[in-house]
C-alpha positions as CSV (number, residue, x, y, z in Angstrom):
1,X,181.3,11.1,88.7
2,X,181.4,10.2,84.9
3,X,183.0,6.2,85.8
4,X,179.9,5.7,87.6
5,X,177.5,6.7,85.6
6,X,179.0,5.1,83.2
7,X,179.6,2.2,84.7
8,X,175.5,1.7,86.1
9,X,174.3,2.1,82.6
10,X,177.2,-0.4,81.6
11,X,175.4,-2.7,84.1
12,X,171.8,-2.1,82.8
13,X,172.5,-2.6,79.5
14,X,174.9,-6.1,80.1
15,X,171.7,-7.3,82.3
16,X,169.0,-6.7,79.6
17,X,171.2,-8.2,76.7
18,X,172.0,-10.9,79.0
19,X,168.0,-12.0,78.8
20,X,168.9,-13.3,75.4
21,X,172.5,-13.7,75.1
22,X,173.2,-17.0,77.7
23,X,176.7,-16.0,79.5
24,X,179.5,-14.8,77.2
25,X,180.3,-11.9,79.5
26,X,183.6,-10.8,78.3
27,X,181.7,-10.4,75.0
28,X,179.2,-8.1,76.0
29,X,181.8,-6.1,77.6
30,X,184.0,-5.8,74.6
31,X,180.1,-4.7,72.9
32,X,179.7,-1.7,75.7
33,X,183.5,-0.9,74.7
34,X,183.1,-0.4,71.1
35,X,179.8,1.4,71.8
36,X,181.2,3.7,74.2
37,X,184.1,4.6,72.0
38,X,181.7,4.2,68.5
39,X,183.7,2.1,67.5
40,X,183.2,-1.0,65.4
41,X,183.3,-4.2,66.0
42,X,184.4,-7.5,63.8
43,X,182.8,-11.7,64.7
44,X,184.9,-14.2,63.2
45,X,183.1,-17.1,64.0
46,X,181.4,-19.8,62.4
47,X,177.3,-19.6,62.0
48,X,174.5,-20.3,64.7
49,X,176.6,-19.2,67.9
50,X,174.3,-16.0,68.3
51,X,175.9,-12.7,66.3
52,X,172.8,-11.4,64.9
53,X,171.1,-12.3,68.1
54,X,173.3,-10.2,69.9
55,X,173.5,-7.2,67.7
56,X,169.6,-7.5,67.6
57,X,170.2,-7.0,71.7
58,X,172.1,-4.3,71.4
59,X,169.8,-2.3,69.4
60,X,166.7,-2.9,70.9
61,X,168.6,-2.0,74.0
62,X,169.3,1.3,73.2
63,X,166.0,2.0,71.1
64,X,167.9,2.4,68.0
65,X,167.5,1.3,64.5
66,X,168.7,-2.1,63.1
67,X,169.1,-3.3,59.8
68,X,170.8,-6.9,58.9
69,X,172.9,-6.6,55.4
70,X,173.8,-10.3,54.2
71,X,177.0,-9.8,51.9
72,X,176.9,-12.6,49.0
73,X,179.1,-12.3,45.9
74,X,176.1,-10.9,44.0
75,X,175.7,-7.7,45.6
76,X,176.3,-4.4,44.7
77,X,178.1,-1.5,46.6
78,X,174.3,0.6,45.9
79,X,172.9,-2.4,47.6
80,X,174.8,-0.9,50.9
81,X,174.5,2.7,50.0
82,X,171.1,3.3,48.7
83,X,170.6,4.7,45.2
84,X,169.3,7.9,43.4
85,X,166.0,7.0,41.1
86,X,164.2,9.4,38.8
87,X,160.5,9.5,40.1
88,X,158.0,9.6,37.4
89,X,155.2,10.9,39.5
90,X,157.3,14.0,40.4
91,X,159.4,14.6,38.4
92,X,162.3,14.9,40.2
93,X,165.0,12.8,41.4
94,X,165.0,11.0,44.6
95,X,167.5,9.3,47.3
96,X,166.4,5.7,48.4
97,X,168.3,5.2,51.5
98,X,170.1,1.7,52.0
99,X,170.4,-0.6,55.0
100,X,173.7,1.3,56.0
101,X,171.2,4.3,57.0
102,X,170.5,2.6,60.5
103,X,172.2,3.3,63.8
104,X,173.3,-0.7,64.7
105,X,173.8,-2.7,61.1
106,X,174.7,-6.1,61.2
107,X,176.7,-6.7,57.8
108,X,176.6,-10.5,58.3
109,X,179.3,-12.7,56.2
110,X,181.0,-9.5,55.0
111,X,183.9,-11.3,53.7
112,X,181.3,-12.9,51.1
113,X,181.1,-10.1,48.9
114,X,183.8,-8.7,46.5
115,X,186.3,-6.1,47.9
116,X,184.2,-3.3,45.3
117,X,181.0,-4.2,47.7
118,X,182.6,-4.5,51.1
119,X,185.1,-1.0,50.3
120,X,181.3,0.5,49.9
121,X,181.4,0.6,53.8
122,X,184.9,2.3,54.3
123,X,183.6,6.0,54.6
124,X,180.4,4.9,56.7
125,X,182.8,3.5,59.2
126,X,185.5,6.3,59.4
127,X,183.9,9.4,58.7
128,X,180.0,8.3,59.6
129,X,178.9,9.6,56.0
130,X,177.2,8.3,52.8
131,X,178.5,10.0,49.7
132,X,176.2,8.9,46.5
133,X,176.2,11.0,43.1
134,X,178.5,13.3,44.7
135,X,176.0,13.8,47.2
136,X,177.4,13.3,50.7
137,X,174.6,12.6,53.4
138,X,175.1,12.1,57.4
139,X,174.2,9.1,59.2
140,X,172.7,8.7,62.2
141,X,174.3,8.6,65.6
142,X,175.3,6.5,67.5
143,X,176.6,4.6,64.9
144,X,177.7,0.6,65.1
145,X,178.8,-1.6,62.7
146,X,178.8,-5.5,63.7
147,X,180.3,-7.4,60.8
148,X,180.8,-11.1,61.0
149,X,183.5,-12.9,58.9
150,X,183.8,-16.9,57.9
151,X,187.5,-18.5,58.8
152,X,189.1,-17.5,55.8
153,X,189.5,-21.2,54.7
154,X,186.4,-21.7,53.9
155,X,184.9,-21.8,50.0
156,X,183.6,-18.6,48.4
157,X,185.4,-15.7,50.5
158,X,187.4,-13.0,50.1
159,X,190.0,-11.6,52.5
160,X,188.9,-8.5,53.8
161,X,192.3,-5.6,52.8
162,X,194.0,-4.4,55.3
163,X,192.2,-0.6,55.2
164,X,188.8,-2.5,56.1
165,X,190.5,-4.2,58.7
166,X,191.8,-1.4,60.2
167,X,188.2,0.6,60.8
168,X,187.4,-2.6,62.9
169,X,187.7,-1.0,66.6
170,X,187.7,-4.2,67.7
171,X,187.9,-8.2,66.7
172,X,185.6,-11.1,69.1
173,X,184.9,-14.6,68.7
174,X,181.9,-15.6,70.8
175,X,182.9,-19.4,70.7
176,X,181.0,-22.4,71.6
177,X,178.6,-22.6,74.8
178,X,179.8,-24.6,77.8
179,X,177.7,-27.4,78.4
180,X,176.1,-25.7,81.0
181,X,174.9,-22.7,79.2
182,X,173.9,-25.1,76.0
183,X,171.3,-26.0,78.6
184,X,170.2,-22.6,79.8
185,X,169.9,-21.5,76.5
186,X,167.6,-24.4,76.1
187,X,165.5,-23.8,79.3
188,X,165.7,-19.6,78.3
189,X,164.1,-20.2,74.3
190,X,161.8,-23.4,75.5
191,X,158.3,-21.6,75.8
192,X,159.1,-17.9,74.5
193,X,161.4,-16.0,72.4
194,X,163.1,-13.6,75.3
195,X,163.4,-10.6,72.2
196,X,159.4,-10.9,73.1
197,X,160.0,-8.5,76.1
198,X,163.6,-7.2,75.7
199,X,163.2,-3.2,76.1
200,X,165.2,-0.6,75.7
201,X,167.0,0.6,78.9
202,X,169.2,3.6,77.5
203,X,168.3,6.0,75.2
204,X,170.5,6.8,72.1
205,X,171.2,10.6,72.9
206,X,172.3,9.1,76.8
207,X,174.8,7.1,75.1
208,X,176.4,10.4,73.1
209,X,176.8,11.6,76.1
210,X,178.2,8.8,78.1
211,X,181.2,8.4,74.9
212,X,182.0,12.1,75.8
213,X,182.2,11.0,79.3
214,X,184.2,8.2,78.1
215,X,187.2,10.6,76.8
216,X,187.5,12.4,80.3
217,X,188.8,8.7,81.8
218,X,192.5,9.5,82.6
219,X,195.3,7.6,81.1
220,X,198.6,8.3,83.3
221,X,201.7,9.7,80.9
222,X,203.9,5.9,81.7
223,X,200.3,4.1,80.5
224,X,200.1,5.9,77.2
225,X,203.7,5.5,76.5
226,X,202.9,1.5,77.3
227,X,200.4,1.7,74.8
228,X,202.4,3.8,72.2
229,X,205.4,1.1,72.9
230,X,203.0,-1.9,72.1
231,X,202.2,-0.6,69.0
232,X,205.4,0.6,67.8
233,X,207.0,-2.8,69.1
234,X,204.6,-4.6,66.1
235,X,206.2,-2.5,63.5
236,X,209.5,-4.1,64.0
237,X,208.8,-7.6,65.2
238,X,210.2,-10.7,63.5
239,X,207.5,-12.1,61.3
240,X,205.8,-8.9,60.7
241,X,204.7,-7.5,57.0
242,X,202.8,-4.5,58.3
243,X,202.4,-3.7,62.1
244,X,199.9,-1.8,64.2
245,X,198.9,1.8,62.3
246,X,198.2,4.9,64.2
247,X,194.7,4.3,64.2
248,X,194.8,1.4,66.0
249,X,197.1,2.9,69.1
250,X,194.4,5.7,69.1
251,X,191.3,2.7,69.3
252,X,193.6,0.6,71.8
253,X,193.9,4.1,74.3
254,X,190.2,4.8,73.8
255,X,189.0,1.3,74.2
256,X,191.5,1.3,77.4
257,X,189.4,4.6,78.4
258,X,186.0,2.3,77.9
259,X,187.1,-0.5,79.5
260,X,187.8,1.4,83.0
261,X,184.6,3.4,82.8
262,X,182.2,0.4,82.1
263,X,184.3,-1.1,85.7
264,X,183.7,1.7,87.2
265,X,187.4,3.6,87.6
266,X,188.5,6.8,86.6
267,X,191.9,6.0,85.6
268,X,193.6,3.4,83.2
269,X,195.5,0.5,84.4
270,X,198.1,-1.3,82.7
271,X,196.0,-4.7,83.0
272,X,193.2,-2.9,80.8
273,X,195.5,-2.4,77.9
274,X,197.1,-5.6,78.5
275,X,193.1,-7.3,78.2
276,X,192.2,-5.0,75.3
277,X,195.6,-5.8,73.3
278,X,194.5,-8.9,71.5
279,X,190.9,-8.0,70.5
280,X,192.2,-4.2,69.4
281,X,195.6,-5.0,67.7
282,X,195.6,-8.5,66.4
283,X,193.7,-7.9,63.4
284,X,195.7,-5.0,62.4
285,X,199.0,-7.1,62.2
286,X,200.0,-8.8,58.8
287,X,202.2,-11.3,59.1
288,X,205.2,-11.7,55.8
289,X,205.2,-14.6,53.7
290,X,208.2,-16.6,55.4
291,X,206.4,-16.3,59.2
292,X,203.0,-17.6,57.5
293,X,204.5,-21.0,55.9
294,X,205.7,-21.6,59.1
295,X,202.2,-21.5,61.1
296,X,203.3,-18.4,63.0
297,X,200.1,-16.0,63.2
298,X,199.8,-12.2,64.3
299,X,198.5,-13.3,67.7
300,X,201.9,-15.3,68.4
301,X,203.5,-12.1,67.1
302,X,201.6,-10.0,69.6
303,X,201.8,-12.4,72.5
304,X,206.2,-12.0,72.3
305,X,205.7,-8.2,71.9
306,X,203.4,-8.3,75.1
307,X,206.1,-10.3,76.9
308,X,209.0,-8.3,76.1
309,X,207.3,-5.0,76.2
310,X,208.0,-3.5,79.5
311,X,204.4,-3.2,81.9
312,X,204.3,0.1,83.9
313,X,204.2,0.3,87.6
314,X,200.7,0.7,88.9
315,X,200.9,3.9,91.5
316,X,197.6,4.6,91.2
């Protein structure tokens, strides 16, 4: 009962973002993944491919607030938060909410800002809370952040640390159209802006309860342990500085949860966590010193730990 629920709203919601976003299916998959397990969601791409446009989609899709942060070096953790000002008028103090006080924020070029700034989003990620003069204030749910990050090489960035990293449910590239959709997308934004009749096609409080449905997706005791020995496997891999935390074997299992829903099942396979790995564990590798001078990245570390690592067999 839940898978196909979930899975018919999964199929409403890829259709309406689709009106905007030409192709890039896997993408808006990954999207309804993070969503479904409010989880976030990291772009590390270069500019113009369509980030903002598509967490612009996915907000107007689900009728919720959006609010678009762009991180320079200039701005100020209160910039993010919001900030408490003494009002003449009234004589009292007052809380001025910041752009994080949205349900879908797009904090674009995140690795722009200084660490001070971009460690300004660490509690709003994990624990879904502001805290500002000792003041701690609830955000809205459902709650997505969408942060896009230059490659690293390029001037004027800093390196996100690892503990930002981590709260990332997930890391996507959306890449270059194919020239075929470079032409669509051409025919689609010729006359009128498609964002001119997007609606919204789930409401926010269906969604809460489609990410408790999510949960209920069963994971088979050998698929867990699959997942577990992924994870574990990083740790001790040739090459690696710091390997997969706990947190991110908890966001692979519920993004594996997700993942079946959204295709309708009520069970994990194997394949799913297989699919998921690189988008869910990748980021969360760091690779030593030695392994880096020699061109080897985390995704080459995770590819050998997905050969080697034994793959269940699928009884189900």
């Amino acid at each position: 009962m839940a898978q196909k629920t979930i899975s018919s709203v999964a199929a409403q919601l890829r259709a309406n973002i689709q009106t905007v976003i030409v192709g890039k299916d896997d993408v808006i998959n990954l999207a309804l993944v993070a969503l479904l397990c409010e989880g976030h969601i990291l772009i590390e791409d270069v500019p113009g491919i369509g980030k903002t446009t598509l967490a612009k989609a996915i907000a107007r899709s689900l009728n919720c607030s959006f609010k678009r942060i762009q991180f320079t070096p200039d701005l100020l953790p209160s910039d993010v938060t919001g900030i408490s000002y003494f009002n003449q008028k009234e004589q009292i103090f007052e809380f001025r909410a910041g752009p994080i006080f949205a349900q879908v924020v797009l904090a674009d070029e995140i690795n722009r800002a200084t660490p001070r700034t971009q460690s300004a989003l660490l509690e709003a990620m994990q624990e879904r809370q502001v805290t500002v003069d000792g003041e701690t204030k609830t955000l809205a749910r459902p709650f997505l952040v969408m942060a896009t990050q230059n490659p690293i090489e390029l001037e004027g960035t800093f390196p996100l640390p690892e503990a930002q990293v981590d709260r990332f449910l997930l890391r996507i590239s959306l890449g270059y159209p194919d020239e075929d959709e470079e032409h669509r997308i051409l025919a689609r934004f010729e006359r009128l802006d498609p964002f001119d009749t997007l609606h919204s096609v789930v409401e926010a409080a269906d969604l809460l309860a489609l990410q408790t449905q999510a949960r209920t997706i069963r994971v088979e005791r050998s698929v867990a342990d699959y997942i577990v020995n992924l994870c574990r496997a990083t740790r001790h891999a040739t090459g690696t500085q710091i390997g997969v935390s706990p947190r991110g074997t908890l966001a692979l299992y519920r993004a594996a949860q997700a993942f079946a829903a959204i295709h309708g099942r009520d069970y994990v396979q194997p394949d799913d966590v297989k699919t998921l790995a690189p988008y869910a564990l990748a980021h969360r590798i760091v690779v030593d010193g030695q392994s880096r001078l020699r061109g080897r990245k985390a995704e080459d570390i995770l590819r050998d730990v997905l050969e080697r690592t034994p793959v269940p067999v699928d009884t189900v």
